[in-house]
N, C-alpha and C positions, 0 to 999 in steps of 0.2 A: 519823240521823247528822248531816244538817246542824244540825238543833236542838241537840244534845249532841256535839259534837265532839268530840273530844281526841285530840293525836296520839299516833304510837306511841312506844312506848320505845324505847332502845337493844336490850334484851332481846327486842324484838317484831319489831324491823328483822332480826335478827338468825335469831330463827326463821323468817322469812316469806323471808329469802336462801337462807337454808339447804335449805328446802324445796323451791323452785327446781332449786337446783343438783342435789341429789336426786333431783327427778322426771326431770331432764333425764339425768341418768346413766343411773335407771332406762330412760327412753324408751331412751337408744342403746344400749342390752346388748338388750331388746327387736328393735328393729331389727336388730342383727347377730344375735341369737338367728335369727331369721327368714330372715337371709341365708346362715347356716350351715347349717342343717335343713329338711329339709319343713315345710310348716306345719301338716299335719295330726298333725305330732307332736307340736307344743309346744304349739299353740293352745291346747291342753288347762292349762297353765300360769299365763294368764291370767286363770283363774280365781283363781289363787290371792291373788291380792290382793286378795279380799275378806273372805277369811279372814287376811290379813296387815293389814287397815284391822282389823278387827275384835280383834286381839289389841294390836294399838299403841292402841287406846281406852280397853282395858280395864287396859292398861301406865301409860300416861302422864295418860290423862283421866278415870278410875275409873266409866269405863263400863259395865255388863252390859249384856248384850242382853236382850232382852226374849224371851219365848215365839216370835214372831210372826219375829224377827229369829233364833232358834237353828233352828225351819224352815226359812227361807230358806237357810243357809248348807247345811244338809242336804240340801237341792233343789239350791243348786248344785254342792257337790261330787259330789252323786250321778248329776247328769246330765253333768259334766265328765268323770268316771271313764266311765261309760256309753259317752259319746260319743269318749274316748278307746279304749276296748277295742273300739268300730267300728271306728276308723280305721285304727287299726294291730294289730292281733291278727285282726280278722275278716276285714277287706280282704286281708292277706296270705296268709289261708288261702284264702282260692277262687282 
């Protein structure tokens, strides 16, 4: 980068603000999520942004996953589902 610089565009400034502002809204719905609810109920929700990174790649940046990356996401939603029907379905029942 210091060899080949070049600065950003207006169009670059402009994504990389925006994406800020975004993660930061995200963050505080997050947080108030949190201060609304148990956490053992929503935690399980945080998963889902990996399945929400994973469809904005293949949306905007003509991404597939690859084999190794369509397991993963299967591992995670299956152990999030999982470990949500612990928390709240099992635990309630005893």
């Amino acid at each position: 980068m210091i060899i080949d610089f070049h600065p950003m565009s207006g169009k670059q400034w402009i994504c990389l603000i925006l994406a800020g502002v975004f993660a930061a809204i995200g963050q505080f719905a997050v947080t108030t999520a949190y201060r609304l609810a148990p956490a053992r109920e929503i935690s399980v929700f945080d998963y889902s942004q990996v399945c929400f990174a994973s469809i904005w790649g293949f949306m905007f940046f003509d991404e597939l996953p690859d084999r190794l990356s369509v397991i993963g996401y299967v591992i995670i939603v299956s152990i999030s589902v999982i470990k949500w029907y612990y928390n709240v379905i099992y635990k309630k029942a005893k």
